[in-house]
N, C-alpha and C positions, 0 to 999 in steps of 0.2 A: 150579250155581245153578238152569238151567234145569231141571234133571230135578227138584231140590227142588221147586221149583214145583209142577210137574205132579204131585207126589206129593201135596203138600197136599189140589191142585184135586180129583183124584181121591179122597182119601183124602172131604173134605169131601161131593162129590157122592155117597159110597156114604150118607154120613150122609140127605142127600136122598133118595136114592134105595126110603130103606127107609117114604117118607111116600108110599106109592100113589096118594094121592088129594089134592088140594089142601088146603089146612090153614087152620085161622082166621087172623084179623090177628096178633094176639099171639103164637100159636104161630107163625108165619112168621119174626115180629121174634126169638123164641126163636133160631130154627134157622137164621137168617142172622149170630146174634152166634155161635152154636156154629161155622159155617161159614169164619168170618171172621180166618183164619189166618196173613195175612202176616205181614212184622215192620213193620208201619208201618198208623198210624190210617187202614182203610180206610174211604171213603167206603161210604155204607150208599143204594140208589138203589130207586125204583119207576117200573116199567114197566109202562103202561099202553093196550090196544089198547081203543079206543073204537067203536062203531058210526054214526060220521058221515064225511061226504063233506068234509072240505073246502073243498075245490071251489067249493063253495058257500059265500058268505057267511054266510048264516044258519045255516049248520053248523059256525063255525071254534068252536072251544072255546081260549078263551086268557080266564088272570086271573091273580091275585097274590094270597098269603097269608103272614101271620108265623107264621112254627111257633112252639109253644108252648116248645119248647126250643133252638131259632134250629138252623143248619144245621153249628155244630159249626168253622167253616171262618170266617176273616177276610177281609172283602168289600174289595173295592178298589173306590171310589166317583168317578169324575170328575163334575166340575158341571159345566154350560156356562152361562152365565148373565151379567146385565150385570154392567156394575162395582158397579150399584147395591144387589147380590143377593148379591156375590162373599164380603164377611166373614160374611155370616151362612152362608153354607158353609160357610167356614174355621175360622169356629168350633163348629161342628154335627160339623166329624171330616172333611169330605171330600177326600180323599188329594190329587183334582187339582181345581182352580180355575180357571176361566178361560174364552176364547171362541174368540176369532181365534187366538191362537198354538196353541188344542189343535187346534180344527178342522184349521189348516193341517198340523200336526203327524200329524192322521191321515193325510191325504189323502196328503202326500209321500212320509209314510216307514212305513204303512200300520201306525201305534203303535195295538197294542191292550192295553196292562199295565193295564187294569182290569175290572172283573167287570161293572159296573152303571153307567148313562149318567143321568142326572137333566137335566134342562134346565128353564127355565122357559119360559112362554107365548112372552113376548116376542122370545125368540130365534129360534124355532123356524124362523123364514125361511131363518136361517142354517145351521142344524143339517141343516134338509132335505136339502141338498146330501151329507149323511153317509148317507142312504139307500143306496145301493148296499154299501156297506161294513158299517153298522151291524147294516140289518136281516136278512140271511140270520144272523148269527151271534147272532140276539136280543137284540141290544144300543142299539137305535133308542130314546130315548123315546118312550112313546104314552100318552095320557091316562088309555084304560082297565086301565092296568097302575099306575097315579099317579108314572111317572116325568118326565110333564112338569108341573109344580105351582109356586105361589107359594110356599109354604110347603116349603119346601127342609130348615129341621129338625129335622120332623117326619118328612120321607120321608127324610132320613139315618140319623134314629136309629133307622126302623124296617126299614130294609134292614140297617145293621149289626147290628141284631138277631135277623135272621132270617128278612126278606122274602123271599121265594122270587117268582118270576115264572115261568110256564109256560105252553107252545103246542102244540098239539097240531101235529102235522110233516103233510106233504100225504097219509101213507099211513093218516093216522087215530092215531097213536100218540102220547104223550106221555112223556118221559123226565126224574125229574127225583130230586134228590139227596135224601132227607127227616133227614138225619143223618152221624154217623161211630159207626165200629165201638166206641169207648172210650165211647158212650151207654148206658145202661141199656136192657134191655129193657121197661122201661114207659115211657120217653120217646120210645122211637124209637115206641111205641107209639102213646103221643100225641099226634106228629108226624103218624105216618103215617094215622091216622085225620082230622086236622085237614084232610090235605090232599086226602085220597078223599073228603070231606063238602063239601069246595067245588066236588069237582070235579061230582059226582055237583049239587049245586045248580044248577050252570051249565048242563044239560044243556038243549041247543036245543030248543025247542017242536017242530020242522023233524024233530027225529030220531026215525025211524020204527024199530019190534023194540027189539034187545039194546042196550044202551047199553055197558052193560060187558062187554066181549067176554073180554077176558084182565086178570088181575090177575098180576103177582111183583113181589118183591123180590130183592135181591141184595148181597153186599157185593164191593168192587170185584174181588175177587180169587176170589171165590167162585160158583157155580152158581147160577142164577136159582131162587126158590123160588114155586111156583104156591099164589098166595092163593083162599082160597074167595068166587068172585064175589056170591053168598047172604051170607055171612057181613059183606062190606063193606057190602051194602044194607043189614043189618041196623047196623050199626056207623055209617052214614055218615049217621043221623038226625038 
């Protein structure tokens, strides 16, 4: 099985290999579905190195967007929210409901079976305490991503749909899912430009030179393919 593999990987990366020079959006999206060879719907990902510090406040890059053809992938949703909040969750689709028994639930038995945290205002005292646990793994609500909100199902229906939420990591990079392999190549398209156009929007006043350092794509099983960082400025208007 393992040498299959490798056969693939390799066979795939000769197919990259024979694109010398980094490649448009579209043609990328082409050559990561050509690429994309396992027997199982792989996840389709963009990789992105940015030219800011971290470090600094005014340099973090983090926000949210619904892709246009959602992420391909069933989101697992927990609310934390009062009782007063709890049905209109439960009817909005939210897999886990509740406050105190999820909280303590995390904290004991360090339960993480969901994808995405929603909370509202009111709780947030409570939730606080989920800080160490929630946020290195991106799963904290924060207002500027609209996971802490009144309005609970609106940001259900739009994360089930295909909200995406992304941060850039301390070394400047950002890593994030825009599709699966059983996508068309014009949607992964139109994903993947949705979400280089916000990213390229967000960009910090603060960030001095290149912005967009490195562009690829990839599918889970497959060779990163280098996008023409030109070709996104122009794409990402």
């Amino acid at each position: 099985m393992a040498n299959a593999e490798g056969k693939r990987y390799r066979t795939a990366k000769e197919v990259v290999d024979e694109q010398e020079e980094p490649v448009s959006l579209m043609q990328a999206t082409e050559l990561t579905l050509q690429t994309a060879t396992a027997n199982f719907d792989e996840s389709v990902d963009m990789d992105l190195r940015l030219g800011v510090d971290p470090r600094h406040a005014d340099q973090m890059v983090r926000g949210s967007i619904t892709l246009p053809h959602g992420t391909g992938r069933d989101v697992t949703v927990l609310v934390l929210a009062s009782e007063g909040k709890q049905e209109e969750a439960e009817e909005a689709g939210a897999d886990y409901v509740g406050l105190d028994e999820h909280i303590e639930r995390i904290q004991e038995e360090n339960w993480l079976d969901f994808d995405v945290v929603i909370a509202t205002p009111d709780v947030m005292g409570q939730v606080g305490q989920l800080g160490r646990i929630l946020g290195p793994r991106g799963l904290m609500p924060n207002p500027k991503s609209g996971t802490v909100t009144m309005d609970l199902a609106k940001t259900i229906d739009e994360v089930k749909s295909g909200k995406i939420e992304f941060r850039v990591d301390q070394s400047g990079n950002l890593h994030t899912p825009i599709g699966k392999a059983s996508f068309s190549a014009q949607e992964l398209y139109e994903n993947a430009k949705a979400f280089l156009t916000e990213v390229v929007r967000l960009r910090p006043p603060s960030s001095k030179g290149l912005y967009l350092r490195s562009v690829t794509m990839s599918a889970t099983m497959g060779p990163p393919i280098r996008v023409d960082r030109s070709s996104v400025l122009t794409e990402a208007r």
